[in-house]
C-alpha positions in Angstrom: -174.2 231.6 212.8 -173.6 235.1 211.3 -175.4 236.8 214.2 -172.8 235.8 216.5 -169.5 236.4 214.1 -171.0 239.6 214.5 -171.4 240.2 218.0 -168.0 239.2 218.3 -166.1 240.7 215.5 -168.2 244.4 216.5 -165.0 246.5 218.0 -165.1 247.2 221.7 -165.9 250.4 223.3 -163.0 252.5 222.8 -161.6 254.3 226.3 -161.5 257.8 226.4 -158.6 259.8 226.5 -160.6 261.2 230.1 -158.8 258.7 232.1 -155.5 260.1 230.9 -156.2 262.9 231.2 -157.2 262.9 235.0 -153.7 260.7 235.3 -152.1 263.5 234.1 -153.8 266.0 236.0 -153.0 264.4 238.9 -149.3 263.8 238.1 -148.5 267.7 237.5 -150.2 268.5 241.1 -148.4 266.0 242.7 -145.4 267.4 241.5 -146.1 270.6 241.8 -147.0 270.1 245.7 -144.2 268.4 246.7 -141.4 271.0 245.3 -143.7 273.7 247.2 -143.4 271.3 250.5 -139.7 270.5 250.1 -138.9 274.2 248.9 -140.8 275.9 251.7 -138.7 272.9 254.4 -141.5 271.0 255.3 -140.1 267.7 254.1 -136.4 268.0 254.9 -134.5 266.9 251.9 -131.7 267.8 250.2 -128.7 270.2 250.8 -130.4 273.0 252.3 -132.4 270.9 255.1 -128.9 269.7 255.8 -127.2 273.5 256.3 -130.6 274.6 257.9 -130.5 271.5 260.7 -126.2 272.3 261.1 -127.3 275.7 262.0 -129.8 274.9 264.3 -127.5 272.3 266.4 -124.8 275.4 266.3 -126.8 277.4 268.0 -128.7 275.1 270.3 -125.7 273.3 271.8 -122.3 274.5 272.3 -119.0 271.8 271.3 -118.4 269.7 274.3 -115.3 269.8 275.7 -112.6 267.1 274.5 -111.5 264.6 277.1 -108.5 265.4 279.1 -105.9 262.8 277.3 -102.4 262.0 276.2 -100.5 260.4 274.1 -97.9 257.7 275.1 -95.5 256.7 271.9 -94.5 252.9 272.1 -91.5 251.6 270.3 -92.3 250.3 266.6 -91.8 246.2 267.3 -90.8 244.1 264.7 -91.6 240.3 265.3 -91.4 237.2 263.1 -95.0 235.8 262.0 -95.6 232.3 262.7 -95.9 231.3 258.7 -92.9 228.9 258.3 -91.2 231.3 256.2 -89.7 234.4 257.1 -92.4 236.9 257.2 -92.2 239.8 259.6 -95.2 242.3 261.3 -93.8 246.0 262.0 -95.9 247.4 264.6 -95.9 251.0 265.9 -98.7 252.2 268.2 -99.6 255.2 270.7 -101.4 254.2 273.6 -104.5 257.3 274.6 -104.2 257.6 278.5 -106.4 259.8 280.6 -104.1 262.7 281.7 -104.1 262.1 285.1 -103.0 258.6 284.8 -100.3 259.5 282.2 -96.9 259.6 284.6 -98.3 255.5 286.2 -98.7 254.4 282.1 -95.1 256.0 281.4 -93.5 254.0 284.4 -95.0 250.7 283.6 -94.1 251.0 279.7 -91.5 248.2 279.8 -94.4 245.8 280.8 -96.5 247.0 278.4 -93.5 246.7 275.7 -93.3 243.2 277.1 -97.0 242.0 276.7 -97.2 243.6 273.2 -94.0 241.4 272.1 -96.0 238.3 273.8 -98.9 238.7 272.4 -97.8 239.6 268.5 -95.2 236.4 268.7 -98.0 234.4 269.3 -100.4 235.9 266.4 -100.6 233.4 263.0 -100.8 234.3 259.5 -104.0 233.3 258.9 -105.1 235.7 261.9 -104.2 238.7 259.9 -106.5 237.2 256.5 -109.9 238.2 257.6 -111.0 241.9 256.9 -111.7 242.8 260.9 -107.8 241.8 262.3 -106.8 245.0 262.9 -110.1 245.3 265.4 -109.2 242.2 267.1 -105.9 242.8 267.4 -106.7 246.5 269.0 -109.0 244.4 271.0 -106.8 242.3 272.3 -104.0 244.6 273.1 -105.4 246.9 275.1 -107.7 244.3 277.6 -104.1 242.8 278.0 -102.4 246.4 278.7 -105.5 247.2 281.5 -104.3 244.0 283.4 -100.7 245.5 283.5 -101.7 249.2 284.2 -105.3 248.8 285.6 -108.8 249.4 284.6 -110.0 253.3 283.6 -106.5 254.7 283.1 -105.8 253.5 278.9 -108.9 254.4 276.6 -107.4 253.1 273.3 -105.3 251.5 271.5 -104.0 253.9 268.3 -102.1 252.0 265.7 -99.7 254.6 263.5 -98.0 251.4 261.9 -99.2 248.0 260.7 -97.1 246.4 257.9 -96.8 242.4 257.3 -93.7 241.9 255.1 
């Protein structure tokens, strides 16, 4: 029964500090590559990958020309919000017309005026609690403002003023 208290209690083997040594070995030229491929650009990190790519698209491609636009200023509207209280919206938008198009938008702004007043009179409260209302709204807006002026002549709907009192 001694024999094999023995056997058992003997310590085991201890590990070399080799395998270590090889971990850490290995480590250092791992590290020690990759700063000499990021440094030298191959692996495109950091700041300088970032200046290096901006100068490359400088000089590849010239700035495309902005679209031919204007501006057409709407009134600010101020309607009542359907809350059974007295809360008002103040509204203020520019609408961004293709230039061309920009004396037909100007002549039919009374319409405009007039589907805007429609459409934010019928807007709710609870409409304006989710995060994304503005979007909708914006949305909505100008699909109703291409049925009055016609497709391809407004690109977007820019809103300078949205306050909910």
């Amino acid at each position: 029964m001694t024999d094999a208290t023995t056997e058992q209690a003997e310590a085991p083997e201890k590990r070399g500090k080799k395998g270590m040594l090889i971990g850490l070995i290995l480590a250092i030229a791992g590290a020690a590559g990759g700063y000499v491929l990021t440094s030298s650009g191959l692996i495109p990190l950091g700041s300088m990958a970032t200046k290096e790519e901006n100068q490359n698209v400088e000089k590849e491609e010239p700035a495309k020309a902005l679209a031919d636009v204007g501006f057409i200023d709407l009134p600010t509207v101020i309607v009542s919000v359907n809350s059974g209280g007295s809360r008002y919206l103040k509204f203020h938008a520019q609408l961004e017309v293709n230039a061309p198009y920009m004396a037909d938008v100007q002549k039919m702004q009374p319409r405009i005026m007039d589907v805007l007043n429609g459409y934010l009179r019928a807007v709710e409260l609870r409409d304006f609690e989710d995060t994304l209302a503005l979007m909708r709204i914006r949305g909505h807006l100008l699909r109703r403002i291409e049925i009055v002026v016609g497709e391809g002549r407004v690109r977007d709907v820019l809103v300078m003023e949205f306050v909910l009192n």
